[in-house]
PDB file of N, CA, C and O in Angstrom:
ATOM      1  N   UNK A   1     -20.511   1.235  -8.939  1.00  0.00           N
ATOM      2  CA  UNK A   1     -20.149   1.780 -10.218  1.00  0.00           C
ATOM      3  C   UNK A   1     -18.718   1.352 -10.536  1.00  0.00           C
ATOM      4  O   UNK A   1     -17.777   1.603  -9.784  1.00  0.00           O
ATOM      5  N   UNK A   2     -18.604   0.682 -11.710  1.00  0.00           N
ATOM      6  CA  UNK A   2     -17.087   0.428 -11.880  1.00  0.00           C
ATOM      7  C   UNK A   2     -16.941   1.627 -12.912  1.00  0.00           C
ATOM      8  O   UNK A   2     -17.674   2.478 -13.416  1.00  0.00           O
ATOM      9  N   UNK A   3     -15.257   1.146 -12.973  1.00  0.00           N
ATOM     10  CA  UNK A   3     -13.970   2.317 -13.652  1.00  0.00           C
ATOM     11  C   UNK A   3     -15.013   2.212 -15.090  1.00  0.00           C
ATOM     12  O   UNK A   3     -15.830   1.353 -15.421  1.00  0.00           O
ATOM     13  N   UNK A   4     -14.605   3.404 -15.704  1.00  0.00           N
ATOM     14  CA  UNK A   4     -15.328   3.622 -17.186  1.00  0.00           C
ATOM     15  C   UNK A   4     -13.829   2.739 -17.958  1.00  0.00           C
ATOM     16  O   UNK A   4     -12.787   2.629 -17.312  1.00  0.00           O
ATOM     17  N   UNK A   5     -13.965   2.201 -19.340  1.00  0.00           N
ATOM     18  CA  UNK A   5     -12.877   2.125 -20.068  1.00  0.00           C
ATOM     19  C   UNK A   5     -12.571   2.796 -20.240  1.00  0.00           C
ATOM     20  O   UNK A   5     -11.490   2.255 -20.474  1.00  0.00           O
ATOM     21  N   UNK A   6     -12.311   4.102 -20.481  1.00  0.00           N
ATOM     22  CA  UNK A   6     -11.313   5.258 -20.981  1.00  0.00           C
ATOM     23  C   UNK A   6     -10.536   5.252 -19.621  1.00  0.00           C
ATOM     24  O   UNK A   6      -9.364   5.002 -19.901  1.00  0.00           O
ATOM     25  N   UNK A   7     -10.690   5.430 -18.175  1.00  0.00           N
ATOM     26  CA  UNK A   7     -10.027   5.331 -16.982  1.00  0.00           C
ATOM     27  C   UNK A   7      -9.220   4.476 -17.186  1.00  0.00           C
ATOM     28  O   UNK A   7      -8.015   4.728 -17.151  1.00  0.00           O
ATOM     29  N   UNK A   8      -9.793   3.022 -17.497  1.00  0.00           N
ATOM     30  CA  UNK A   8      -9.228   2.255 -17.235  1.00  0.00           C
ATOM     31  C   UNK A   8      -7.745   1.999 -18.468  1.00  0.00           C
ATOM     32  O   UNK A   8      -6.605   1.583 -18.263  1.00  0.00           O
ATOM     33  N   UNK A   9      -8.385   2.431 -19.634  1.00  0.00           N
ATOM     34  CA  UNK A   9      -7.483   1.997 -20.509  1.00  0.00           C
ATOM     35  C   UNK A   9      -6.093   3.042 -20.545  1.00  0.00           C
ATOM     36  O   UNK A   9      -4.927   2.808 -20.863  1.00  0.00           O
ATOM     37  N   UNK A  10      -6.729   4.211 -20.102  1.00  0.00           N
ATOM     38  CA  UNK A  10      -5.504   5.419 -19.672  1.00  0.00           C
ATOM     39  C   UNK A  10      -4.343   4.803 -18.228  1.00  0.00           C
ATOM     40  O   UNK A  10      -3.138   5.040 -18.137  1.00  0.00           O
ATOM     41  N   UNK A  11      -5.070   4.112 -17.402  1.00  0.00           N
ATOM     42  CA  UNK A  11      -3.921   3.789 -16.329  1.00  0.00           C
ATOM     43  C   UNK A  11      -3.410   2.505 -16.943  1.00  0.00           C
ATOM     44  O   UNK A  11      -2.295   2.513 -16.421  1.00  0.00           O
ATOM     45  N   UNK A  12      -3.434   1.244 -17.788  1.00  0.00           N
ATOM     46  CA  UNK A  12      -2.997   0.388 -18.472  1.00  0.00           C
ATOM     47  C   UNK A  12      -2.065   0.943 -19.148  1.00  0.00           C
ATOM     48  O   UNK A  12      -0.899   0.591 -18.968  1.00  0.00           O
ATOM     49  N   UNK A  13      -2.343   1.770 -19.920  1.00  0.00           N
ATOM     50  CA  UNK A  13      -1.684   2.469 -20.958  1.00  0.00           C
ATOM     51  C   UNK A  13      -0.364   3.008 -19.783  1.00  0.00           C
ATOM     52  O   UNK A  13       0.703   2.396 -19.830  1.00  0.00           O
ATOM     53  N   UNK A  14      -0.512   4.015 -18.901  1.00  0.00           N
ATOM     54  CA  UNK A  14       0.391   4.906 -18.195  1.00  0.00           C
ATOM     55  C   UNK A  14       1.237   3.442 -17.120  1.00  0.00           C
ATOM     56  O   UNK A  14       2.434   3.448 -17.407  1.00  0.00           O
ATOM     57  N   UNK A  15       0.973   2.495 -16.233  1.00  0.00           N
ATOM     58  CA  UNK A  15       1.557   1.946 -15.965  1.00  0.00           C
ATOM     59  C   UNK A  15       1.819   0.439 -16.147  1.00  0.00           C
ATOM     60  O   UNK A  15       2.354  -0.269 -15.293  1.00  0.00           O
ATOM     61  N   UNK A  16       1.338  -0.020 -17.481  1.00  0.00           N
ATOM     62  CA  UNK A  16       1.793  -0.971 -18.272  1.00  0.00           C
ATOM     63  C   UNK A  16       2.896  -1.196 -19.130  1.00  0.00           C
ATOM     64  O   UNK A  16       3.551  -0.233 -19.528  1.00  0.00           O
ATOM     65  N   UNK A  17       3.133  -2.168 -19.407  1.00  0.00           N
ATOM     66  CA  UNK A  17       4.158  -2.188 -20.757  1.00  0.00           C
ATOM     67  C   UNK A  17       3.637  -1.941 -21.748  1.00  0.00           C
ATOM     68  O   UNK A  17       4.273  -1.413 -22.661  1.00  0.00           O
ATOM     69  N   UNK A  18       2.291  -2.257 -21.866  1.00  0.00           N
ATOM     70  CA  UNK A  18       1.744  -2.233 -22.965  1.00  0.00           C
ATOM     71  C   UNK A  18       0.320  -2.050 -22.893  1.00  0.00           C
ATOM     72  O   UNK A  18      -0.279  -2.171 -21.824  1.00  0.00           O
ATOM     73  N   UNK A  19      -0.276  -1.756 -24.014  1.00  0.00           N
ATOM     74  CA  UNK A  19      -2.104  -1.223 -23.707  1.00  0.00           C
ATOM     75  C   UNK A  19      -3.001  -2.383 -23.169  1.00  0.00           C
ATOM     76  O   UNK A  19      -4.105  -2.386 -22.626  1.00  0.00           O
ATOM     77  N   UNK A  20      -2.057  -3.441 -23.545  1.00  0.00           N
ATOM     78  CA  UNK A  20      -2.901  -4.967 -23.061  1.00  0.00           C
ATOM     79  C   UNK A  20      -2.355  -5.283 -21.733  1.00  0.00           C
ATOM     80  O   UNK A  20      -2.916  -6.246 -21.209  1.00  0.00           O
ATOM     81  N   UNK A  21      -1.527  -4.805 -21.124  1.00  0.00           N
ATOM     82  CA  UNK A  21      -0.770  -5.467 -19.896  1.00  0.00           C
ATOM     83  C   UNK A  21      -1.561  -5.019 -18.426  1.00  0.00           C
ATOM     84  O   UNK A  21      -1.111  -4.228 -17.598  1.00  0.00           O
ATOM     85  N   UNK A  22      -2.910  -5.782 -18.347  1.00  0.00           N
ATOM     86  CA  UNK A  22      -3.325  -5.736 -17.773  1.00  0.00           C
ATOM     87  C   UNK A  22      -3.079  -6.150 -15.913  1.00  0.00           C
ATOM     88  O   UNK A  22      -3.457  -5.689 -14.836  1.00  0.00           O
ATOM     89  N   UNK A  23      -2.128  -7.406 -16.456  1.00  0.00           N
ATOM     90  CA  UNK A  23      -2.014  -8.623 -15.438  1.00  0.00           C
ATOM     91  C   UNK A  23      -0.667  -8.013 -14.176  1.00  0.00           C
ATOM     92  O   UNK A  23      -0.361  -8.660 -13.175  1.00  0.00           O
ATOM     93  N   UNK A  24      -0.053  -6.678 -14.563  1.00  0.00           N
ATOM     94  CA  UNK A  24       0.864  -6.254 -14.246  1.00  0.00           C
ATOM     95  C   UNK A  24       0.381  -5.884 -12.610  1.00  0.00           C
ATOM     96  O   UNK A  24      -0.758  -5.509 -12.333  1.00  0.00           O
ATOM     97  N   UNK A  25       1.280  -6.035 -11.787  1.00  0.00           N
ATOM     98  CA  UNK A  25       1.291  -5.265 -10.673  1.00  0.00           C
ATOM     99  C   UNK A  25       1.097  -4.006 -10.109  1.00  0.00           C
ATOM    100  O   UNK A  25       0.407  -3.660  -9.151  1.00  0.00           O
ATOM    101  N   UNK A  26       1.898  -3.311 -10.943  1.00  0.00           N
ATOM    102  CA  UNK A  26       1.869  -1.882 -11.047  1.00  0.00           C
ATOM    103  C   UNK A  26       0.218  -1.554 -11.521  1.00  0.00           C
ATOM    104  O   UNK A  26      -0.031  -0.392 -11.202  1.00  0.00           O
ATOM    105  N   UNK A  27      -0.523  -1.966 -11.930  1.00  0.00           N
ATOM    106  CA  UNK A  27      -1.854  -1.827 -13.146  1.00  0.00           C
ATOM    107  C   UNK A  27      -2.700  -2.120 -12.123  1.00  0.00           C
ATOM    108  O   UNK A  27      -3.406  -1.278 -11.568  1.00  0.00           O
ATOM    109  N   UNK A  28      -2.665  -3.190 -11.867  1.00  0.00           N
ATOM    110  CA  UNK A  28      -3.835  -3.699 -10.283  1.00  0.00           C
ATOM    111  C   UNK A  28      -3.892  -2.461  -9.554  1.00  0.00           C
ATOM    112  O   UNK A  28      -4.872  -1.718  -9.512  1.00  0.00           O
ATOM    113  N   UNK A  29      -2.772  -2.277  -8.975  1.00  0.00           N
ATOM    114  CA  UNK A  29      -2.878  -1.491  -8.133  1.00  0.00           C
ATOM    115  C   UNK A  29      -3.534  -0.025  -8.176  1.00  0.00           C
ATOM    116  O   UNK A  29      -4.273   0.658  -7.467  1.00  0.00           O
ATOM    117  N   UNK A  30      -3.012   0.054  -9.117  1.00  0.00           N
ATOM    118  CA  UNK A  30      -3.756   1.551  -9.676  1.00  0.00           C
ATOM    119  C   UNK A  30      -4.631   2.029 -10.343  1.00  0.00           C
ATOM    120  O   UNK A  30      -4.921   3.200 -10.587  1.00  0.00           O
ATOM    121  N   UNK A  31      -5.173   0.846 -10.720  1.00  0.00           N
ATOM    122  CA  UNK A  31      -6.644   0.286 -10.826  1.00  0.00           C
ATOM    123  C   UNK A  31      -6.996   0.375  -9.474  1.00  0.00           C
ATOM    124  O   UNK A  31      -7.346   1.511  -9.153  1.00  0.00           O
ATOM    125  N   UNK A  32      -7.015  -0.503  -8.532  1.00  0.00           N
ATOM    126  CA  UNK A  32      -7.657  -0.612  -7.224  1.00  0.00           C
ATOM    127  C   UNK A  32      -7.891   0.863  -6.419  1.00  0.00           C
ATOM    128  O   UNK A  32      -8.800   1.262  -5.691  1.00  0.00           O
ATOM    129  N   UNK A  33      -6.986   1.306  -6.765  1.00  0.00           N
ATOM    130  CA  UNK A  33      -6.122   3.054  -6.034  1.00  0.00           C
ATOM    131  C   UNK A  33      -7.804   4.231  -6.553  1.00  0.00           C
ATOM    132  O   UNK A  33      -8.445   5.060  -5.907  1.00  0.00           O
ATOM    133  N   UNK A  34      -7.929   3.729  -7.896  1.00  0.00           N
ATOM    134  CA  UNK A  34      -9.202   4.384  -8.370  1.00  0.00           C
ATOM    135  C   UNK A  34      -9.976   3.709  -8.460  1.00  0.00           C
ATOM    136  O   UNK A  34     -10.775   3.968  -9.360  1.00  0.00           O
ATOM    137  N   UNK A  35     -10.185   2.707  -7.791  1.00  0.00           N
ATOM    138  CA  UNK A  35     -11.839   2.200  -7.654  1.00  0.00           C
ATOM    139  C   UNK A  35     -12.270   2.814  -5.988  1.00  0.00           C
ATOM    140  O   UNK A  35     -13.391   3.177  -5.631  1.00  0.00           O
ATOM    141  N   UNK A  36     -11.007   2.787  -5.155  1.00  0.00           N
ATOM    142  CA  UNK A  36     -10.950   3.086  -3.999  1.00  0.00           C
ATOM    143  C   UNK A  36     -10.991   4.441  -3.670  1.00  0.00           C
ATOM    144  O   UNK A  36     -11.184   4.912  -2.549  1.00  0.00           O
ATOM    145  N   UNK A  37     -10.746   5.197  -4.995  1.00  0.00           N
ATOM    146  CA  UNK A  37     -11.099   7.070  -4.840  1.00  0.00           C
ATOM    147  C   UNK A  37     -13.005   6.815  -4.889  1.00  0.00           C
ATOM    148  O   UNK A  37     -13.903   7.257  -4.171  1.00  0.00           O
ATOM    149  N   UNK A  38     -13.006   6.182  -5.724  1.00  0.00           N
ATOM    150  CA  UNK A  38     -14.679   6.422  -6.235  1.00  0.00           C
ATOM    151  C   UNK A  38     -15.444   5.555  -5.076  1.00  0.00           C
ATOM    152  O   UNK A  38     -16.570   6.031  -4.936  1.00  0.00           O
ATOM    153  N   UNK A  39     -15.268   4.665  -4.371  1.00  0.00           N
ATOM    154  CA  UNK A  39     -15.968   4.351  -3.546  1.00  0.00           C
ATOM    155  C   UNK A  39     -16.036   4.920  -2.305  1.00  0.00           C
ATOM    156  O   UNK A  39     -17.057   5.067  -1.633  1.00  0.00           O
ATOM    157  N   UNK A  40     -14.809   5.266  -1.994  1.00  0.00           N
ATOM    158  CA  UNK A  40     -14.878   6.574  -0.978  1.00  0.00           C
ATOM    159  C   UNK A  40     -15.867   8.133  -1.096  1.00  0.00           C
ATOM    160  O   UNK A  40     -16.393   8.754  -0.172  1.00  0.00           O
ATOM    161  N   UNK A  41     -15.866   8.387  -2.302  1.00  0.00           N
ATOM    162  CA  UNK A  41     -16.515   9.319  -2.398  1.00  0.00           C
ATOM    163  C   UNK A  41     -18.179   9.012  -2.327  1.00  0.00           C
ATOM    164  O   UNK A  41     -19.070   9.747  -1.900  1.00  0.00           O
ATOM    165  N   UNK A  42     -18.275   7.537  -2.953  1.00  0.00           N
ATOM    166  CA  UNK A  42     -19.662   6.697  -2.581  1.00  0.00           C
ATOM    167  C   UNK A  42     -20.617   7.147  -0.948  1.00  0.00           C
ATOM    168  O   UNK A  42     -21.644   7.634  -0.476  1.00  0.00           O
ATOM    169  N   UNK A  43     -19.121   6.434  -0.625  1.00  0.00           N
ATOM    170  CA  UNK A  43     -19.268   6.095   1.114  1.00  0.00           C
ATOM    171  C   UNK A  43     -19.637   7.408   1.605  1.00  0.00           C
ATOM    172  O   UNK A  43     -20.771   7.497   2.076  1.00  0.00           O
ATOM    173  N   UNK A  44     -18.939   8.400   1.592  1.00  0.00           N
ATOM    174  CA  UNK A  44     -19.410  10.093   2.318  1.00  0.00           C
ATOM    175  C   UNK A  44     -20.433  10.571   1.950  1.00  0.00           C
ATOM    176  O   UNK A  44     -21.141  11.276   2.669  1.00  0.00           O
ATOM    177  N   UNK A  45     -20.743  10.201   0.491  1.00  0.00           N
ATOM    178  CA  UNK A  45     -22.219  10.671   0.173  1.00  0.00           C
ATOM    179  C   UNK A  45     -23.661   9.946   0.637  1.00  0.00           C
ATOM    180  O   UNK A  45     -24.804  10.404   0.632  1.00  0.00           O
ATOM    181  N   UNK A  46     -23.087   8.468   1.092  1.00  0.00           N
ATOM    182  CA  UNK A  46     -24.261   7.747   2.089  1.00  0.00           C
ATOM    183  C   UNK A  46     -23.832   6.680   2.367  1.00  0.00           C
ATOM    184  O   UNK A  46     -23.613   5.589   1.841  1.00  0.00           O
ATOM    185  N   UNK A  47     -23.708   7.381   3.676  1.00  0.00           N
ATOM    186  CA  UNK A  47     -23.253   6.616   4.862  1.00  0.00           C
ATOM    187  C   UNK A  47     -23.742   5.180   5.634  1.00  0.00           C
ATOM    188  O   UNK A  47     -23.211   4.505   6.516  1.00  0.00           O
ATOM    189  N   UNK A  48     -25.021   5.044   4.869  1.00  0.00           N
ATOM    190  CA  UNK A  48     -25.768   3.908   5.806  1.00  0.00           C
ATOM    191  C   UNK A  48     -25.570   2.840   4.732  1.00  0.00           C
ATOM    192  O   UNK A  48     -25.738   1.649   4.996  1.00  0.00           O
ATOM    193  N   UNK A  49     -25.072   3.440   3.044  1.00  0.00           N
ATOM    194  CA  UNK A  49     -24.849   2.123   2.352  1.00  0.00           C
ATOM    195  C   UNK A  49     -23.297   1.192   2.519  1.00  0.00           C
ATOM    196  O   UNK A  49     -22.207   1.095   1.955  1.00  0.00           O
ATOM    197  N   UNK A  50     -24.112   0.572   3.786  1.00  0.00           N
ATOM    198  CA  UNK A  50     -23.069  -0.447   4.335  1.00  0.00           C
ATOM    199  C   UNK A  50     -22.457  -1.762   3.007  1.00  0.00           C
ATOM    200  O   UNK A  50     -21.448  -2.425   3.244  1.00  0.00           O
ATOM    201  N   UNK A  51     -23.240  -1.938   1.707  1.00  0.00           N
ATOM    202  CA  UNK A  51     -22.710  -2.781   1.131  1.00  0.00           C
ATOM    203  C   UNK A  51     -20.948  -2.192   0.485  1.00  0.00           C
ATOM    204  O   UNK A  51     -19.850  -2.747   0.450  1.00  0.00           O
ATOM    205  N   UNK A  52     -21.372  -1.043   0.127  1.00  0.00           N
ATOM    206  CA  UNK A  52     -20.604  -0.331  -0.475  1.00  0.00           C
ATOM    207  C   UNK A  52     -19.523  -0.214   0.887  1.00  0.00           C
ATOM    208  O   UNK A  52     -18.351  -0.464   0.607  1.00  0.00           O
ATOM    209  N   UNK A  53     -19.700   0.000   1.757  1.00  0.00           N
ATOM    210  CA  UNK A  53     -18.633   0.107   2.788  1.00  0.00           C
ATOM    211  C   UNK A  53     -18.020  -1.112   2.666  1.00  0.00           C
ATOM    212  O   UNK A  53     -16.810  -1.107   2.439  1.00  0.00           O
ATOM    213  N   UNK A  54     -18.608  -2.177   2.771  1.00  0.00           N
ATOM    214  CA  UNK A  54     -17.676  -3.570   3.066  1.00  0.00           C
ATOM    215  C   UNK A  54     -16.973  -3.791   1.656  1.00  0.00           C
ATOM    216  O   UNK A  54     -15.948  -4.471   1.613  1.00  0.00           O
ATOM    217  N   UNK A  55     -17.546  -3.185   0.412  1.00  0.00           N
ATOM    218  CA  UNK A  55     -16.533  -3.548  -1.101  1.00  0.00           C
ATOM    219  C   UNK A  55     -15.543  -2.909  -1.072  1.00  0.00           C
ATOM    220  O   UNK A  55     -14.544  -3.351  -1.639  1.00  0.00           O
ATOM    221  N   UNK A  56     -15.494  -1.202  -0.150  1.00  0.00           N
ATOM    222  CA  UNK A  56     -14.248  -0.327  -0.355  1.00  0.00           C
ATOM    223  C   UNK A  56     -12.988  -1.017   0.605  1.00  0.00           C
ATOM    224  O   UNK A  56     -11.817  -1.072   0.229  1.00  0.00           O
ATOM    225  N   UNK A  57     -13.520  -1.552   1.987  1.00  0.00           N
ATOM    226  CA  UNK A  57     -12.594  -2.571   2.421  1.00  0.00           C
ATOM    227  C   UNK A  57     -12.114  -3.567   2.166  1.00  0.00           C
ATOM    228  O   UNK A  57     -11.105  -3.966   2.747  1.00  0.00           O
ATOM    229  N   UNK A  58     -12.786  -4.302   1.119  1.00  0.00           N
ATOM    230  CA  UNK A  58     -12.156  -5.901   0.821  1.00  0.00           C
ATOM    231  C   UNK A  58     -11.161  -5.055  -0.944  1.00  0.00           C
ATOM    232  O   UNK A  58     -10.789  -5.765  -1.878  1.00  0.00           O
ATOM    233  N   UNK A  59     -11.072  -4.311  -0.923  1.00  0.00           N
ATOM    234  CA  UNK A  59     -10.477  -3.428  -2.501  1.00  0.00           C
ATOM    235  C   UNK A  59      -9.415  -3.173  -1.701  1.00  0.00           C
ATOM    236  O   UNK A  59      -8.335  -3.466  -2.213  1.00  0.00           O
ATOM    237  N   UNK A  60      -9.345  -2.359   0.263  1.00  0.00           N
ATOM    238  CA  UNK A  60      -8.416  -1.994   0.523  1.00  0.00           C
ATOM    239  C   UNK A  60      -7.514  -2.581   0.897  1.00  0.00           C
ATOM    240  O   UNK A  60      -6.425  -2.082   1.179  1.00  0.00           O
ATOM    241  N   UNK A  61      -7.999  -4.496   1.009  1.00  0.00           N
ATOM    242  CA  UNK A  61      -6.969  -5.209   1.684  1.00  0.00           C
ATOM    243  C   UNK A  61      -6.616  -5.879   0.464  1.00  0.00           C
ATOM    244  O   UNK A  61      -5.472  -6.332   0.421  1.00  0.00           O
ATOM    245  N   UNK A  62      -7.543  -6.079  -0.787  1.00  0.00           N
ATOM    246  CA  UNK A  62      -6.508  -6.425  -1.769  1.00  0.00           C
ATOM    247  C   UNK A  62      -5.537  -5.682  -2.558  1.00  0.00           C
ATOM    248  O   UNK A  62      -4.836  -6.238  -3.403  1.00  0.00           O
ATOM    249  N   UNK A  63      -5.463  -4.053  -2.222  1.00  0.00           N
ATOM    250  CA  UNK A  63      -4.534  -3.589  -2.497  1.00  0.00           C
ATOM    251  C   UNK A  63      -3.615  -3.668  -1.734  1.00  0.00           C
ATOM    252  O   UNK A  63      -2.569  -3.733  -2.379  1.00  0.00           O
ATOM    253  N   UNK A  64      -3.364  -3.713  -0.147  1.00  0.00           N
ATOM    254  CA  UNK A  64      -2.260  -3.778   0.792  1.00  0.00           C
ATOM    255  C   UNK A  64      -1.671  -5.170   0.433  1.00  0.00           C
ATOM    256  O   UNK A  64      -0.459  -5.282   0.614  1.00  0.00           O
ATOM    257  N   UNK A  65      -2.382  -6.309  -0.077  1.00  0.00           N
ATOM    258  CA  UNK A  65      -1.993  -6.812  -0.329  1.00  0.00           C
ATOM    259  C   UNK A  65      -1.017  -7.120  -1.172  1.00  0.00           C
ATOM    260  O   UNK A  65       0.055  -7.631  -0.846  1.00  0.00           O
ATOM    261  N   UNK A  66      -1.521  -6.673  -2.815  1.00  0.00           N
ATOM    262  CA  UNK A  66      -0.773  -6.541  -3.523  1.00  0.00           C
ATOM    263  C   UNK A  66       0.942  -5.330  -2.918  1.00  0.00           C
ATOM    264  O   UNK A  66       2.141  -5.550  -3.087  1.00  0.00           O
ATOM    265  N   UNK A  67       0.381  -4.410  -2.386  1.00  0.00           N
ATOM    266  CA  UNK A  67       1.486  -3.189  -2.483  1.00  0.00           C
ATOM    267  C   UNK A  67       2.621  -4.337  -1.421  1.00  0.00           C
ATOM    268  O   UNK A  67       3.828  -4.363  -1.661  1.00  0.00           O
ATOM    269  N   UNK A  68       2.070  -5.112  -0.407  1.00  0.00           N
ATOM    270  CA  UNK A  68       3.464  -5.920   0.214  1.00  0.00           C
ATOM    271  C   UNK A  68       4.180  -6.923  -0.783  1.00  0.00           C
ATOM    272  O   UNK A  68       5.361  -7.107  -1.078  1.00  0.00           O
ATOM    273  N   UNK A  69       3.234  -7.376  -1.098  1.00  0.00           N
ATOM    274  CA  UNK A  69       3.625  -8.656  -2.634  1.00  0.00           C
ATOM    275  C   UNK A  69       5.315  -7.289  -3.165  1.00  0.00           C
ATOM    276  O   UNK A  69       6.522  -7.520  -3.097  1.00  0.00           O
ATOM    277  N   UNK A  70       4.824  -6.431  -3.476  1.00  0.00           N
ATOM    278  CA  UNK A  70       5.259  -5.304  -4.657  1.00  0.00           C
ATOM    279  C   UNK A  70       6.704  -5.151  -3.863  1.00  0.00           C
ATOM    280  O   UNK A  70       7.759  -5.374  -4.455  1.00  0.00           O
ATOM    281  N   UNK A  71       6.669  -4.798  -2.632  1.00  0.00           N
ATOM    282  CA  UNK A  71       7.402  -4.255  -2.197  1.00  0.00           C
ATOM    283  C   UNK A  71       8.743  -5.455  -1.700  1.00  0.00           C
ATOM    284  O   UNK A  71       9.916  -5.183  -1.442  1.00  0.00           O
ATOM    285  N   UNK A  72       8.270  -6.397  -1.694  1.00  0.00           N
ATOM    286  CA  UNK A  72       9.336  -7.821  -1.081  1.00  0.00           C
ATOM    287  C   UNK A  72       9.594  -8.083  -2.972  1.00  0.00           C
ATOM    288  O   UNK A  72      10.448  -8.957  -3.126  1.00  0.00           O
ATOM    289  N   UNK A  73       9.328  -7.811  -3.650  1.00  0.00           N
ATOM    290  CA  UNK A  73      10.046  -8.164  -5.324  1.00  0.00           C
ATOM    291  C   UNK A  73      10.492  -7.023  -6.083  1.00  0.00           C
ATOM    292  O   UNK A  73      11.216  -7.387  -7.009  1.00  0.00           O
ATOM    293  N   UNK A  74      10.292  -5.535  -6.019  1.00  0.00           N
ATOM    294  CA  UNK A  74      10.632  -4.852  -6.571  1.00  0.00           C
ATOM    295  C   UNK A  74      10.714  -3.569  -5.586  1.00  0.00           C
ATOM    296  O   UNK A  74       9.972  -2.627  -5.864  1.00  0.00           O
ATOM    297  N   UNK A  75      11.814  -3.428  -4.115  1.00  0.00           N
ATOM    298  CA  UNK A  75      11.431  -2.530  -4.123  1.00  0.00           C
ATOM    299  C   UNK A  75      11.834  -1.235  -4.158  1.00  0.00           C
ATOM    300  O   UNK A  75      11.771  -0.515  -3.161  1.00  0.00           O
ATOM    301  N   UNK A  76      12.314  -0.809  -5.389  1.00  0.00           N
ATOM    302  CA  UNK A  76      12.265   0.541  -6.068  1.00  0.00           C
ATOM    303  C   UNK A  76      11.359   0.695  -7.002  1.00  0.00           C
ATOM    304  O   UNK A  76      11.235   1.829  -7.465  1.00  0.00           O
ATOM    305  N   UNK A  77      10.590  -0.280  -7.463  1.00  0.00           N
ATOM    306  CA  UNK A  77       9.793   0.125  -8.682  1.00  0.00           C
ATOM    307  C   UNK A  77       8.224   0.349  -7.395  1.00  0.00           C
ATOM    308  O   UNK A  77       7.278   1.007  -7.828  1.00  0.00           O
ATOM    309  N   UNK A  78       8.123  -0.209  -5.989  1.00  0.00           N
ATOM    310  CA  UNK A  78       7.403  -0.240  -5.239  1.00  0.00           C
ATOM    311  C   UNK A  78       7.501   1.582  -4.554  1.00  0.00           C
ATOM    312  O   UNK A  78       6.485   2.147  -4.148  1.00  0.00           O
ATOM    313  N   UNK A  79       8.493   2.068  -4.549  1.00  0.00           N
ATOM    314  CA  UNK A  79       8.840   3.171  -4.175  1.00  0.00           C
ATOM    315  C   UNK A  79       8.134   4.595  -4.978  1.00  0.00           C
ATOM    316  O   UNK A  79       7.627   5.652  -4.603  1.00  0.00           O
ATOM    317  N   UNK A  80       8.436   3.928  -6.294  1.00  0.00           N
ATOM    318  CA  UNK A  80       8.126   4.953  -7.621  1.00  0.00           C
ATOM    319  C   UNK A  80       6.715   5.142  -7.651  1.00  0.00           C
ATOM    320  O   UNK A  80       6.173   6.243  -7.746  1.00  0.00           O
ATOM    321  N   UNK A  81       5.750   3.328  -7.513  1.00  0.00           N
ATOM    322  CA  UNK A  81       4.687   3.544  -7.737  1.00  0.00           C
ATOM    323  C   UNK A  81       3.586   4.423  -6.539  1.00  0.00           C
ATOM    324  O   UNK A  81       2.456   4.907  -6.602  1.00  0.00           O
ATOM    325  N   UNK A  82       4.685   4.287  -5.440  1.00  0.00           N
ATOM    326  CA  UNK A  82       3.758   5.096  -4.204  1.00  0.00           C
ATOM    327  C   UNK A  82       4.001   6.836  -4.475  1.00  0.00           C
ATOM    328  O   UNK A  82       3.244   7.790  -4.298  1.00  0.00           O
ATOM    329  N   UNK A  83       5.070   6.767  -4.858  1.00  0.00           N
ATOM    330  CA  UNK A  83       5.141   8.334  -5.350  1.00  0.00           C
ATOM    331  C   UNK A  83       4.227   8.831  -6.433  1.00  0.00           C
ATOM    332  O   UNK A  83       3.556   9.840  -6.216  1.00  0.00           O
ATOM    333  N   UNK A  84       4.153   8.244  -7.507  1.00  0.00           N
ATOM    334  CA  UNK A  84       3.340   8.290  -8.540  1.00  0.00           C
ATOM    335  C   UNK A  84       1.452   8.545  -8.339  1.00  0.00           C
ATOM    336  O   UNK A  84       0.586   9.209  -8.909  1.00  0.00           O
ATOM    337  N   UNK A  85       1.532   7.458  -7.041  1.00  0.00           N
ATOM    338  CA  UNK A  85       0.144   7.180  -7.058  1.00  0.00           C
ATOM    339  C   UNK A  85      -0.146   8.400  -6.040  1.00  0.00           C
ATOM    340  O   UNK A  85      -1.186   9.043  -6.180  1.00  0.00           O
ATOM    341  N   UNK A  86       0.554   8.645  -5.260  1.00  0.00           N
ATOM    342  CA  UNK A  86       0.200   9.511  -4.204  1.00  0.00           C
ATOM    343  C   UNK A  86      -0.127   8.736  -2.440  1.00  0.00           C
ATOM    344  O   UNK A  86      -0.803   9.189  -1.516  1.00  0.00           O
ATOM    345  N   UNK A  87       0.309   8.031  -2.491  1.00  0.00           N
ATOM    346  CA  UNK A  87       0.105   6.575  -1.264  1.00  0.00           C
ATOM    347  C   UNK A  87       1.354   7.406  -0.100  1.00  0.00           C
ATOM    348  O   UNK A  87       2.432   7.870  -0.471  1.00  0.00           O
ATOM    349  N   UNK A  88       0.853   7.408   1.259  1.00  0.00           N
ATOM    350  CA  UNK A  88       1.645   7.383   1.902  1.00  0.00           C
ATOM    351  C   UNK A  88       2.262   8.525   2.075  1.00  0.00           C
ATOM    352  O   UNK A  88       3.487   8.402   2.108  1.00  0.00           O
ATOM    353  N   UNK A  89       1.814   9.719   2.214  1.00  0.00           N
ATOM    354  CA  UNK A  89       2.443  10.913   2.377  1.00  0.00           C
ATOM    355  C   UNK A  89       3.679  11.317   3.205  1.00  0.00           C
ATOM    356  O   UNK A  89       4.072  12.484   3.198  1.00  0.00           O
TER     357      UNK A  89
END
C-alpha cells in the first residue's frame, strides 16, 4: 500500500520549500519515515508476508542512507529533522 496524496502532499508541504519540492532531502526522508510506519504495521499483522518484509528493509537502508548523506552536508538541519521526525530517541 503506498502513502495516500493527502499524506504525502502534507509532509512536502511541512518539510519542503515548497508544495512541489519533492526532490528535497528532508522530504525523502520523511516520506520513507512513513512508508516505514505503515509497513511495519503490515509486517506485525502478518508475519509470514516475507515480500513485504524484504520492501520495509530495502526503505530502511535507503533511508540510513539518505539520513548519513544528510548528516556529512547539513548537520544541524540533520539534527532538527531527527527531532522532528522522532528518529533516535
Amino acid at each position: 500500500m503506498a502513502l495516500s496524496k493527502d499524506t504525502t502532499a502534507s509532509l512536502v508541504s511541512k518539510f519542503g520549500a515548497n508544495a512541489k519540492d519533492t526532490g528535497n532531502t528532508k522530504v525523502q526522508i520523511a516520506l520513507m519515515t512513513e512508508r516505514i510506519k505503515q509497513l511495519t504495521a503490515h509486517v506485525k499483522q502478518f508475519p509470514k508476508d516475507t515480500g513485504a518484509n524484504r520492501g520495509l528493509l530495502k526503505v530502511i537502508g535507503q533511508r540510513r542512507k539518505m539520513l548519513k548523506y544528510m548528516k556529512s552536508t547539513d548537520l544541524e538541519g540533520y539534527r532538527q529533522l531527527i527531532k522532528e521526525l522522532g528518529l533516535r530517541k
